[in-house]
LUMMARKOL-575838 format. One record per residue (C-alpha): residue number from 0; x, y, z. Coordinates in pm, 1 decimal, padded with zeros to 6 digits. Each point is the difference from the previous one (the first is absolute). Layout:
# residues N
(NUM,(X,Y,Z))
...
***
This chain:
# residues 500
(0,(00000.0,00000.0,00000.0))
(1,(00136.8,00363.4,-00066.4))
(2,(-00065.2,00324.9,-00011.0))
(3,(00141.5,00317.5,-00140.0))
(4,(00195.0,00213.7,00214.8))
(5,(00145.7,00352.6,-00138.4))
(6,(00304.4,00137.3,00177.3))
(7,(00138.8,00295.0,-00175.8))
(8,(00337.1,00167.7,00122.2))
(9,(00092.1,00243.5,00286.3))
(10,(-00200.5,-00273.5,00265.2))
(11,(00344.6,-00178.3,00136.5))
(12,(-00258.1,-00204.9,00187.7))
(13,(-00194.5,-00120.7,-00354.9))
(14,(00336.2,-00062.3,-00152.0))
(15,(00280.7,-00244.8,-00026.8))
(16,(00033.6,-00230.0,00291.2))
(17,(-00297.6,00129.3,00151.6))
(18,(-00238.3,-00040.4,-00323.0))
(19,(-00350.7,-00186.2,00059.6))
(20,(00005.1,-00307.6,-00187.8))
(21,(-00377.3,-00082.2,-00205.1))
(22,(00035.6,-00384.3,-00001.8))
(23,(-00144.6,-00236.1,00285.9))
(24,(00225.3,-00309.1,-00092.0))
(25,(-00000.7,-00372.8,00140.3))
(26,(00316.7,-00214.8,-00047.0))
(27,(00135.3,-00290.6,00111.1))
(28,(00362.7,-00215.0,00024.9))
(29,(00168.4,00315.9,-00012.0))
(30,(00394.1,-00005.4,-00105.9))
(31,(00209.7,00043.8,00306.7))
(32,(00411.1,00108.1,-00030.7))
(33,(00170.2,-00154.9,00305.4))
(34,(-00132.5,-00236.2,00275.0))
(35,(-00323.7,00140.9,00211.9))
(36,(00023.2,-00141.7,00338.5))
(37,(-00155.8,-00307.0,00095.0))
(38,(-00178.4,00150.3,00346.0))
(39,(-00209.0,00288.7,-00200.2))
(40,(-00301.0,-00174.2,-00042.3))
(41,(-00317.4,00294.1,-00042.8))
(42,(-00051.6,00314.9,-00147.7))
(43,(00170.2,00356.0,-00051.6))
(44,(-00224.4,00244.3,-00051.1))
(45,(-00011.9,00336.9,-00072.4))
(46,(-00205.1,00319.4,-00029.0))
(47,(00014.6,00291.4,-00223.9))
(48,(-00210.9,00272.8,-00137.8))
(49,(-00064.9,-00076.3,-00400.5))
(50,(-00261.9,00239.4,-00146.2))
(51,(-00311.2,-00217.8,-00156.3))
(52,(-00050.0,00277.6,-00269.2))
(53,(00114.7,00290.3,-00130.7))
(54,(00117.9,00250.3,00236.3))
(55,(00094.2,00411.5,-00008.8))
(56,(00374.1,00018.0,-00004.1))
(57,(-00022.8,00352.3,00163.0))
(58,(-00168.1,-00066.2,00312.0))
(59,(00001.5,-00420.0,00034.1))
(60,(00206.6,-00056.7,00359.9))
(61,(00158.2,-00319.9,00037.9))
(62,(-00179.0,-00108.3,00299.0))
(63,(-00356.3,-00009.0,-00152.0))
(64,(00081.2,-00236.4,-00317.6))
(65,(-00268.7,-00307.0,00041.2))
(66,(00200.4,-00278.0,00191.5))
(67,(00134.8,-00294.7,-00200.6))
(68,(00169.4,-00321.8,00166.7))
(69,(00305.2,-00185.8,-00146.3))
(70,(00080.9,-00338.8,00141.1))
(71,(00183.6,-00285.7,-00062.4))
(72,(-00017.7,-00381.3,00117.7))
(73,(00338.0,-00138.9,00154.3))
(74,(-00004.4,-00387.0,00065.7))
(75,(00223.4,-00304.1,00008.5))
(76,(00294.8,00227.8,-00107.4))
(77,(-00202.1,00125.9,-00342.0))
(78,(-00246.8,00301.1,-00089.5))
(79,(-00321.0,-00164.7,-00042.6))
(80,(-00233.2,00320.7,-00114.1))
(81,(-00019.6,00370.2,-00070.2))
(82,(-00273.7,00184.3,00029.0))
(83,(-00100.3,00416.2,-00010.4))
(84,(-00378.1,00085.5,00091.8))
(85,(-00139.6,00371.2,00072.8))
(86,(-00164.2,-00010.1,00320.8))
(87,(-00419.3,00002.0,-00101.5))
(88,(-00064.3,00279.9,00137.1))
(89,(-00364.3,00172.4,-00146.5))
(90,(00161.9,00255.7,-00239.7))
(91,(00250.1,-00281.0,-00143.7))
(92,(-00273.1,-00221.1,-00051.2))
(93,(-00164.6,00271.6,-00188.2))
(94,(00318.5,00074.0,-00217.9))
(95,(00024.7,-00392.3,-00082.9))
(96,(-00319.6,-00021.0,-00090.6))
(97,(-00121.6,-00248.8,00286.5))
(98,(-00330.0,00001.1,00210.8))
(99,(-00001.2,00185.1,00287.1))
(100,(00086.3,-00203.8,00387.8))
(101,(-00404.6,-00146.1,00083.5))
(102,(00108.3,00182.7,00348.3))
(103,(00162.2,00275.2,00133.5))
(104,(00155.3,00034.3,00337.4))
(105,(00004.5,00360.4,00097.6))
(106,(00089.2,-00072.3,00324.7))
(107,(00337.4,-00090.2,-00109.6))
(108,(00133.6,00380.9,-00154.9))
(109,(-00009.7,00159.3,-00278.0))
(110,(-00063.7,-00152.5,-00290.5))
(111,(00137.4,00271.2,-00244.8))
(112,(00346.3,-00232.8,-00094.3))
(113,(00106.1,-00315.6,00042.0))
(114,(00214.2,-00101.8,00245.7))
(115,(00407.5,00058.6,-00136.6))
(116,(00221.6,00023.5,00233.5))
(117,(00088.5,-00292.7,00182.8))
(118,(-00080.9,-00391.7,00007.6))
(119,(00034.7,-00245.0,00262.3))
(120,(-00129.3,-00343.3,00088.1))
(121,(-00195.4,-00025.3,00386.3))
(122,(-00188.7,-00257.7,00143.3))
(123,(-00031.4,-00194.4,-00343.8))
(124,(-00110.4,00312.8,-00161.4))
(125,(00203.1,00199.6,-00270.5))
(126,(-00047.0,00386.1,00061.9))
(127,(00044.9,00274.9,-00232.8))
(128,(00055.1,00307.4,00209.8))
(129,(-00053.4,00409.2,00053.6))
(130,(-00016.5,00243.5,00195.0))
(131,(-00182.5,00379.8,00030.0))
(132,(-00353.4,-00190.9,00040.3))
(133,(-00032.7,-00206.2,-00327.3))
(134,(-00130.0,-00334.8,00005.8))
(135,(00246.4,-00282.8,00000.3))
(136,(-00079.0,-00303.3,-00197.2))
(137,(00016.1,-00399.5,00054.2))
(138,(00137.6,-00195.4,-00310.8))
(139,(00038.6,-00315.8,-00056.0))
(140,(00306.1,-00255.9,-00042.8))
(141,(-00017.8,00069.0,-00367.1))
(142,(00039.2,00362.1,00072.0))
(143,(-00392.7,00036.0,-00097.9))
(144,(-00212.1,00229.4,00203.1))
(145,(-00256.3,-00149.9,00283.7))
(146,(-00123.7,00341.5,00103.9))
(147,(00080.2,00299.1,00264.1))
(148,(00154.4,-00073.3,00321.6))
(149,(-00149.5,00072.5,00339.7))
(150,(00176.0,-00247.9,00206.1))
(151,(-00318.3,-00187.7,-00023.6))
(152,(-00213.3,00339.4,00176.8))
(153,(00258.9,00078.5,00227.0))
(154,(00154.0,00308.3,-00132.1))
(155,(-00176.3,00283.6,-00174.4))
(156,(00119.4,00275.6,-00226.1))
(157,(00325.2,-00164.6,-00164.5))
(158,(00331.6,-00105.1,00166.9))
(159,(00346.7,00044.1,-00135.5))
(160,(00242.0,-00041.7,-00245.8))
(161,(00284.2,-00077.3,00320.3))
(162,(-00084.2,-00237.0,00225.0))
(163,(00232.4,-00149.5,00207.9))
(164,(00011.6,-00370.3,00095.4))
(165,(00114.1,-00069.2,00352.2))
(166,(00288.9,-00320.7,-00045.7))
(167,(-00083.9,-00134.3,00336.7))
(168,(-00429.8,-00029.2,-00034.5))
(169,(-00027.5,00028.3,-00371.3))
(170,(-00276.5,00286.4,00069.6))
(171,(-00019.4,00303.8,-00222.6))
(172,(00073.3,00353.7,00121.5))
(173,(-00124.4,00286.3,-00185.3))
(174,(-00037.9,00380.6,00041.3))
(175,(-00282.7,00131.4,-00283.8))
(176,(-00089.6,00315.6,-00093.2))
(177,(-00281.2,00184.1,-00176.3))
(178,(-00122.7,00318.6,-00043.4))
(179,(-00358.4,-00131.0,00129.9))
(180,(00165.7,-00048.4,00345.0))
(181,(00048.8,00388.8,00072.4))
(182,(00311.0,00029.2,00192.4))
(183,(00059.2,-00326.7,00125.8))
(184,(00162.8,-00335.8,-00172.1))
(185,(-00107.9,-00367.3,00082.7))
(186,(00242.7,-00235.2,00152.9))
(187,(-00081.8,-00354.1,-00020.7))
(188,(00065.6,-00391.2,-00005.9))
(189,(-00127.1,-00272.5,-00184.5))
(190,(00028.5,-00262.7,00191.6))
(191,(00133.9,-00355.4,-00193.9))
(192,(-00388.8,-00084.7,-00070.5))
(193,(-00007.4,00295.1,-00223.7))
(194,(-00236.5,00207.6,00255.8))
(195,(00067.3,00333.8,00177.3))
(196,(00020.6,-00075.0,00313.1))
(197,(00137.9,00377.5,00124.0))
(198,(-00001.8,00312.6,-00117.0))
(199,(00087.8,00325.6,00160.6))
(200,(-00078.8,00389.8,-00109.8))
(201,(00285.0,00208.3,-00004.1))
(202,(00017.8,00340.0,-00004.2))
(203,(00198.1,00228.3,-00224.7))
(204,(00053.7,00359.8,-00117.1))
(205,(-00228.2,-00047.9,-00304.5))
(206,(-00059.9,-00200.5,-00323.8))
(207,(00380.8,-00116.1,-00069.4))
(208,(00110.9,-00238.0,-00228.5))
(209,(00098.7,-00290.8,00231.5))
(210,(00168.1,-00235.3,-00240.4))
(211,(00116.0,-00257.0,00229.7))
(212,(00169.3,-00017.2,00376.1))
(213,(00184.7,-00192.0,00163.8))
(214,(00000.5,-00305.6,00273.2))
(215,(00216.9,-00101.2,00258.1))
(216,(-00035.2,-00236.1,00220.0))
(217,(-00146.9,00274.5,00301.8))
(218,(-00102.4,00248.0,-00256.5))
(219,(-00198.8,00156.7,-00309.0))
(220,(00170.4,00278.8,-00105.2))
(221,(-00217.6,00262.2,-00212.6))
(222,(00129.2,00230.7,-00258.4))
(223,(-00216.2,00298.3,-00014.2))
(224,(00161.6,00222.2,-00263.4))
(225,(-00080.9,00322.8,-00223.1))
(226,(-00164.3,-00179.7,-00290.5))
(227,(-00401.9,00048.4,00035.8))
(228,(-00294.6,-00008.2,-00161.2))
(229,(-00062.2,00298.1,-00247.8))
(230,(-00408.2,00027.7,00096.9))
(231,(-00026.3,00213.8,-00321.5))
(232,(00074.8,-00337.4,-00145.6))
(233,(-00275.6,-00176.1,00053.6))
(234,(-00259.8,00218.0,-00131.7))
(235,(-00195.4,-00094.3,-00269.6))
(236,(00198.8,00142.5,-00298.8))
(237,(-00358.3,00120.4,-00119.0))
(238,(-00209.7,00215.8,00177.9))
(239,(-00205.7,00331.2,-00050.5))
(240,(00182.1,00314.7,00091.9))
(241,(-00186.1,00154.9,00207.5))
(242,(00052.8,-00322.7,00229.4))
(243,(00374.0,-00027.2,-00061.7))
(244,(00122.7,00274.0,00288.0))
(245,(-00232.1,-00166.5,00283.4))
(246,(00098.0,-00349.2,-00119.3))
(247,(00387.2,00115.6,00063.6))
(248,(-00047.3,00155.8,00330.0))
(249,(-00176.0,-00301.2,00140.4))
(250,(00259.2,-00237.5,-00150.6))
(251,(00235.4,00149.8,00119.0))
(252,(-00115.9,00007.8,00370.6))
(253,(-00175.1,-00350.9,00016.8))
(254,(00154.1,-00209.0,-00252.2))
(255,(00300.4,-00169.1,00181.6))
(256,(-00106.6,00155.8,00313.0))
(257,(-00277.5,-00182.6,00124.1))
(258,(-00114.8,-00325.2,-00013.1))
(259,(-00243.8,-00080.3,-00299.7))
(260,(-00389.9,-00136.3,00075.1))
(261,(-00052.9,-00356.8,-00092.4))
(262,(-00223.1,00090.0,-00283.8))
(263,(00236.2,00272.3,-00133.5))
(264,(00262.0,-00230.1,00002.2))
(265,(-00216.3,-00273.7,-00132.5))
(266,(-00043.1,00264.5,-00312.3))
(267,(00305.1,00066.2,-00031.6))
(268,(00137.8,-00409.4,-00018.7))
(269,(-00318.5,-00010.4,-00294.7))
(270,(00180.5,00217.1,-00246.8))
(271,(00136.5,-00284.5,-00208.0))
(272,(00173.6,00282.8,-00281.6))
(273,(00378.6,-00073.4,-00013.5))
(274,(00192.2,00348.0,00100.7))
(275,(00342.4,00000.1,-00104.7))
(276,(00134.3,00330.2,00230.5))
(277,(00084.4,-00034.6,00374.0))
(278,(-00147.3,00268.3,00231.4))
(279,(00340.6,-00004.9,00261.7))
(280,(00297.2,00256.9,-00029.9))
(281,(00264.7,00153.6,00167.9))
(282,(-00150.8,00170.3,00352.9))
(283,(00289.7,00263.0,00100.5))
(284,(-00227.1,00156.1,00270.0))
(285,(-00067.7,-00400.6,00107.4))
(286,(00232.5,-00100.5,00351.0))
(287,(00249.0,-00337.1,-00081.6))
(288,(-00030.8,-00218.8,00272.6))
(289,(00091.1,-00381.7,00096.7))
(290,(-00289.5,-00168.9,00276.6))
(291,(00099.8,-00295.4,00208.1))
(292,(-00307.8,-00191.5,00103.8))
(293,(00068.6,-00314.9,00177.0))
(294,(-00145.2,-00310.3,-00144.1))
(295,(-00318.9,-00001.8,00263.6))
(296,(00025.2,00314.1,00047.3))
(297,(-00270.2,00307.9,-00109.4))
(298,(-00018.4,00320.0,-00112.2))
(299,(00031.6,00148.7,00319.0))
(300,(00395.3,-00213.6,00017.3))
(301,(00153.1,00131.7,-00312.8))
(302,(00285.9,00241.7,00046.4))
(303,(00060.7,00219.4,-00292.4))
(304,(00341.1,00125.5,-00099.6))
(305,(00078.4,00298.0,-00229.9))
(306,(00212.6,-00005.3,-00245.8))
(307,(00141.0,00200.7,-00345.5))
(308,(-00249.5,-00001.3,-00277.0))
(309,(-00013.4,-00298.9,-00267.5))
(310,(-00183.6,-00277.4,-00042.7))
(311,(00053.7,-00389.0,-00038.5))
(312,(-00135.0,-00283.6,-00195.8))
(313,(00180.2,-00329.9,00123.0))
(314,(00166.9,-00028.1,00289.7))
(315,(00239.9,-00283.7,00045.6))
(316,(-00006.4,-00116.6,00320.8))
(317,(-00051.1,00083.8,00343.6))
(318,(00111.8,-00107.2,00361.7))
(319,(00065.8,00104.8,00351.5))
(320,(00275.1,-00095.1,00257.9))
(321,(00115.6,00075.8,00332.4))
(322,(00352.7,00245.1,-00051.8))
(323,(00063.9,00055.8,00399.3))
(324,(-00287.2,00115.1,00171.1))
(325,(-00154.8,00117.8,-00322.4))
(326,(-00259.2,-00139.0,-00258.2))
(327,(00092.7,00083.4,-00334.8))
(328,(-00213.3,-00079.6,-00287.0))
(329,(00189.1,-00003.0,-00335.6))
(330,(-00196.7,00052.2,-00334.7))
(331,(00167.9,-00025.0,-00371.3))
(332,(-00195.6,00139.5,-00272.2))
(333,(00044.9,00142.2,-00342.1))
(334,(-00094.7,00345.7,00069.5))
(335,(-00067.4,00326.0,-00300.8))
(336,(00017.8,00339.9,00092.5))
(337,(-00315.2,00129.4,-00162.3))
(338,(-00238.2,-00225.4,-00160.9))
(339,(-00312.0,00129.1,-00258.9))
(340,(00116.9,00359.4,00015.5))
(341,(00179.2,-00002.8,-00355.3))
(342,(-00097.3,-00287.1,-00165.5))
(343,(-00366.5,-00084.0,00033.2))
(344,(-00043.7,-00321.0,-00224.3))
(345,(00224.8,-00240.1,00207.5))
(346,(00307.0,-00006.1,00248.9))
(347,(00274.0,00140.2,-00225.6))
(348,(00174.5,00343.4,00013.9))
(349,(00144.2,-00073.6,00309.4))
(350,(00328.5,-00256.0,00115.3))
(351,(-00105.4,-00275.5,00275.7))
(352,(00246.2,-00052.0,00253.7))
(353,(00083.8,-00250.3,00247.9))
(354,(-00036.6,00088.5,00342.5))
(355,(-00000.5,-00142.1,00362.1))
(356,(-00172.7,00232.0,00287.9))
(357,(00053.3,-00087.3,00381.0))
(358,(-00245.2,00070.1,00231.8))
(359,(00105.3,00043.0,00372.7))
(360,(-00362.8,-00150.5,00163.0))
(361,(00214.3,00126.8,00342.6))
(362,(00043.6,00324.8,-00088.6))
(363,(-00217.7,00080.5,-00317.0))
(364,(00315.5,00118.6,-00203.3))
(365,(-00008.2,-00109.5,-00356.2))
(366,(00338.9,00002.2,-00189.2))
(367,(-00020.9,-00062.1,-00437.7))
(368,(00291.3,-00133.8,-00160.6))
(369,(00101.2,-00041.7,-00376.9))
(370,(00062.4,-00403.2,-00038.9))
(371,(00043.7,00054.1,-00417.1))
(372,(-00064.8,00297.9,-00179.2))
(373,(-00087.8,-00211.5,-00327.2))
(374,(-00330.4,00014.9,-00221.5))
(375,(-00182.7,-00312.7,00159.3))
(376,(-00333.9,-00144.8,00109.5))
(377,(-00197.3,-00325.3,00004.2))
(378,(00217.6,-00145.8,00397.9))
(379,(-00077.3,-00327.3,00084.2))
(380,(00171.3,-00228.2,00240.0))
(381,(-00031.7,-00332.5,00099.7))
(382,(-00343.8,00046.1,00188.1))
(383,(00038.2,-00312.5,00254.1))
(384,(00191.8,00316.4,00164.5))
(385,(-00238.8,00251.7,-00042.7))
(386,(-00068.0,00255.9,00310.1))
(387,(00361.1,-00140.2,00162.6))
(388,(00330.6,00085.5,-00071.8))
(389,(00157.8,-00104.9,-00372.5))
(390,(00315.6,00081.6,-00143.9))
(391,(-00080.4,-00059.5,-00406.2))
(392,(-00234.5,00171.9,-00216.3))
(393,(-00055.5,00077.4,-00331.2))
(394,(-00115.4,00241.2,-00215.8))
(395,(-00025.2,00075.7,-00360.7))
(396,(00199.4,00243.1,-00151.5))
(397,(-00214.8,00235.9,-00249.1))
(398,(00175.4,00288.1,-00258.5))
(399,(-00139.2,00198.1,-00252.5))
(400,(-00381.6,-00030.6,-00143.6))
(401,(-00205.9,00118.9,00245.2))
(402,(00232.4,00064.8,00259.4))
(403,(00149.4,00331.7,-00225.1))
(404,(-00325.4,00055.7,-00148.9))
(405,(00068.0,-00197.3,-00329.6))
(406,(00296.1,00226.7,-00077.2))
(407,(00197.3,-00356.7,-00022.2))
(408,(-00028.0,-00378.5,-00075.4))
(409,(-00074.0,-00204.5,00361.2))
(410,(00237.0,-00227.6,00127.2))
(411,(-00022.9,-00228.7,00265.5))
(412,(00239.2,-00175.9,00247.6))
(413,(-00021.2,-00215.7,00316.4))
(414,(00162.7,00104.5,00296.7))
(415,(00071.8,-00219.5,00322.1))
(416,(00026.8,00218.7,00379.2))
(417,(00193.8,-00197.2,00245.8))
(418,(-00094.1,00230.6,00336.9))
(419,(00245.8,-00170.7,00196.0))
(420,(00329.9,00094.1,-00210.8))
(421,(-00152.4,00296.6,-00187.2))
(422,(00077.3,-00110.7,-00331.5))
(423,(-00193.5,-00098.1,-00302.4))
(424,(-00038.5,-00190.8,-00314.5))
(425,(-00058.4,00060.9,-00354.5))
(426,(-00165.4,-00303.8,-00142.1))
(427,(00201.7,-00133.0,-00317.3))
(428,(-00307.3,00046.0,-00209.5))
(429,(-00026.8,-00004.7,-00383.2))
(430,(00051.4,00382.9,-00126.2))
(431,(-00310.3,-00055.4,-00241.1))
(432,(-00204.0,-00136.6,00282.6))
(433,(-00278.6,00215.9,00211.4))
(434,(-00104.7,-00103.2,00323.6))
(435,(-00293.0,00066.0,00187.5))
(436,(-00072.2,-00105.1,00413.3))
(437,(00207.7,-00305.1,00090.0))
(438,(-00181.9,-00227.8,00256.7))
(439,(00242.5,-00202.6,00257.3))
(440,(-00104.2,-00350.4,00042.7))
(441,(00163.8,-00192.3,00312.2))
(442,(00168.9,-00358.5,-00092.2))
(443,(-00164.8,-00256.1,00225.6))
(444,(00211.3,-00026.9,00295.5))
(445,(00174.8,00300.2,-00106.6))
(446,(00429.1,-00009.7,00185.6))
(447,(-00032.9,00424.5,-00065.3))
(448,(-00219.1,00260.8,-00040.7))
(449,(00111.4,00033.6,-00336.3))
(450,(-00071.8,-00354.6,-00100.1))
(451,(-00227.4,00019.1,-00229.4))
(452,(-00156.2,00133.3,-00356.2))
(453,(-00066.0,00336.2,-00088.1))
(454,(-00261.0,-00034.4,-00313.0))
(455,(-00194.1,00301.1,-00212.7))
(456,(-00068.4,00083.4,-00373.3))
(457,(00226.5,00146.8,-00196.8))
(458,(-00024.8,00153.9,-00362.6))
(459,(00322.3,-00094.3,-00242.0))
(460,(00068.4,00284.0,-00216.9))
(461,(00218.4,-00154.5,-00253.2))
(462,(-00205.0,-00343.3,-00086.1))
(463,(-00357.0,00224.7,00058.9))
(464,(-00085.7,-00275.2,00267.5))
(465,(-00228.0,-00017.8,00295.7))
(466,(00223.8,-00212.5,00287.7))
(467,(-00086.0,-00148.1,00314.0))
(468,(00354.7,00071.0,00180.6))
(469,(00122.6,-00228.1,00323.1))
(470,(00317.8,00087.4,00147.7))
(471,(00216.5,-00126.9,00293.7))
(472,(-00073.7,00222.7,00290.9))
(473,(00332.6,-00069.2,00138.9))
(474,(00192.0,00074.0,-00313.5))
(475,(-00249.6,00185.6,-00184.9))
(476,(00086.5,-00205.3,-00320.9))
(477,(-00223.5,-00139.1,-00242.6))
(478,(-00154.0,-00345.8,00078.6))
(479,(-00243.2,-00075.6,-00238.5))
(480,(-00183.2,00223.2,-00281.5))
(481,(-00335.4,-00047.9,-00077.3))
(482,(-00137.2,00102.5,-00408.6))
(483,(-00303.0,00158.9,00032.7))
(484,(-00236.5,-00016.2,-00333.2))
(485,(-00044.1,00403.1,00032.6))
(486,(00114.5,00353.1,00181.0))
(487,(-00074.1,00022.1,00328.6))
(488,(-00047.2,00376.0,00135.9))
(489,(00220.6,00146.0,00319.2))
(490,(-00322.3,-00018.2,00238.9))
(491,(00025.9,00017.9,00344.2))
(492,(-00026.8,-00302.5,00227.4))
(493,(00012.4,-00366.7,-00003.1))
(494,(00078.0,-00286.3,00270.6))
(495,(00062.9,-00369.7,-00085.9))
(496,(-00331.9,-00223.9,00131.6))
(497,(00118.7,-00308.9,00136.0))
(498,(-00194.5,-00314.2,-00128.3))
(499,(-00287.2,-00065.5,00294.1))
***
């Protein structure tokens, strides 16, 4: 099945490595280069926005394309399958030509664009995941869609594209936002039934853009930053004049301020129309500050620290240890100075930077430091560690395209952070390959924390081929390629799904 998709220049997020693809493709035996190891035995999966149609080059943003999921079989040491299927959400089914979902769960967000951000399996359910409020969505194991996701009428008005899956219980931590909620965010967890089984209101300065947080074993850590919801956004785009000044005073002291009625919200999650802008932007006037709620804690228990304006995506990893008689909670992230203030189609125009800030819980002094002042996003680590103390991570290197505005070709390149020496790695990567997010997967009975695979998509240049990339975490050498039978976009996020 396909359908056409324009992309014209001057988007960098329409173009090259980023480009939608129009094909939804099913193949099988795939040719593998090198050996893939014996113990992956499941799924990798990953999310991406891939607009359905044709889009505006001038004002699409890359975080509103419809959702799209790539995956590939690994079993027995061989690549069983590949498959790509949009998310179903109602405006792709529209675009495809297909009859519209029998039911609709309003209940469960937004249902404006389908979910393409992140995908995860949980409690023998694959997820497709976002954030701000829209309506995540159940798919099967053939990547088809089942429907929206509630967590089975546990949790109303949409979850995240981040959550955060404790090692120790297998639950799922999350911190959602939306500008429905006024000026609070959700924290919750799914317990390993699939079911909400807490959730706590949390409140903040005002509508931010809380793209994910971070979880320790003691602590969620909240990132409430100076990128927030534009009301003026989120007007209709046609109204009479005379009602156009009132409409702009009131949305610009209720919308994101207080929390939306039931049925307004209810109205709001009907609108089915596909809109390819996002209403957040830079907020200079809008306080940076870090909150450390303890895991049972409340709102009343979080203990906000200021901090210089910026804003973060992805942190890496957080933790907290005893240094003396002090508690010191350590957070890396990829941090941005500014973020939507010059370009407002996507992240670029702006270098992201590694960073590690300590927080003294004793003393409530917060020190930043520079850990590598290199263009890089997408950190992962081996997550049996996550919320304790690691010493590898790794992130992906990203030059040119969108990062300079299009001004140059993008390159990619994987780096490897060892926190305990301080030095890094520069994967020995093919020059003509692109990268997106590598996953870590943990060898069974793993002798390091490095033992293990690191495995994402990749786009080679030179032969104009869609891979399937795994590379020795320790080494960060190649292991096994797998041929893909088309392109497969940058995207965002993807995890590898064990076999059940």
């Amino acid at each position: 099945m396909s359908t056409p998709v324009t992309a014209t220049p001057g988007n960098p997020y329409l173009d090259d490595f980023l480009a939608p693809v129009n094909t939804e493709v099913t193949a099988t035996d795939l040719s593998v280069t090198g050996q893939i190891p014996d113990f992956l035995d499941g799924r990798y999966l990953r999310n991406g926005p891939n607009p359905v149609a044709e889009v505006d080059p001038a004002t699409y943003h890359w975080f509103t394309g419809d959702g799209m999921i790539h995956g590939v079989g690994l079993h027995d040491g061989k690549a069983a399958w590949y498959r790509n299927r949009w998310v179903r959400s109602a405006a792709v089914r529209t675009a495809l030509g297909e009859p519209a979902a029998s039911t609709r769960n309003l209940r469960a967000g937004m249902q404006s664009l389908g979910a393409n951000t992140n995908v995860l399996a949980h409690a023998g359910k694959t997820l497709a995941l976002v954030e701000g409020g829209v309506a995540n969505y159940e798919l099967n194991d053939d990547l088809d869609t089942v429907g929206p996701c509630d967590f089975d009428g546990t949790l109303a008005g949409g979850y995240t594209a981040h959550p955060h899956r404790d090692p120790h219980t297998g639950e799922l931590h999350a911190v959602s936002y939306s500008y429905a909620r006024g000026r609070t965010v959700q924290y919750s967890v799914i317990d390993t039934h699939g079911h909400a089984r807490r959730t706590v209101d949390i409140e903040v300065s005002g509508s931010p853009m809380m793209h994910d947080f971070s979880l320790t074993d003691k602590y969620v850590v909240l990132y409430d930053l100076p990128v927030t919801l534009d009301p003026m956004q989120v007007l209709p785009k046609k109204m009479p004049q005379w009602m156009q000044h009132p409409a702009r005073l009131v949305a610009q002291s209720l919308v994101g301020q207080v929390r939306v009625p039931g049925p307004i919200a209810a109205m709001f999650n009907r609108n089915e129309r596909p809109a390819y802008q996002l209403p957040y932007a830079w907020n200079p006037r809008y306080p940076a500050r870090i909150g450390v709620m303890p895991r049972e804690g409340g709102n009343k228990d979080v203990r906000w620290f200021e901090i210089e304006p910026c804003y973060v995506y992805h942190p890496l990893n957080a933790y907290s240890e005893m240094r003396g008689d002090h508690e010191v909670l350590v957070l890396d992230v990829v941090r941005y100075d500014r973020m939507f203030d010059r370009d407002r189609r996507g992240p670029g125009g702006v270098t992201p930077k590694l960073d590690r800030w300590t927080i003294d819980l004793t003393t409530g002094a917060v020190t930043s430091e520079r850990r590598d002042d290199r263009s890089q996003e997408f950190p992962r680590i081996n997550e049996t560690l996550l919320g304790s103390r690691h010493r590898f991570g790794y992130t992906v290197g990203v030059d040119g395209g969108f990062v300079d505005s299009g001004r140059t070709k993008m390159s990619t390149s994987l780096y490897k952070h060892d926190y305990s020496t301080g030095s890094s790695m520069v994967a020995p990567l093919d020059a003509d390959l692109l990268i997106g997010e590598m996953s870590f997967v943990p060898r069974p009975a793993a002798r390091s924390e490095d033992d293990g695979v690191l495995i994402g998509y990749g786009f080679h240049r030179g032969r104009d081929e869609g891979q399937l990339a795994l590379l020795d975490a320790q080494t960060c050498e190649s292991v096994a390629t797998v041929h893909l039978p088309q392109r497969v976009p940058m995207g965002f996020h993807g995890n590898w799904a064990p076999r059940d």
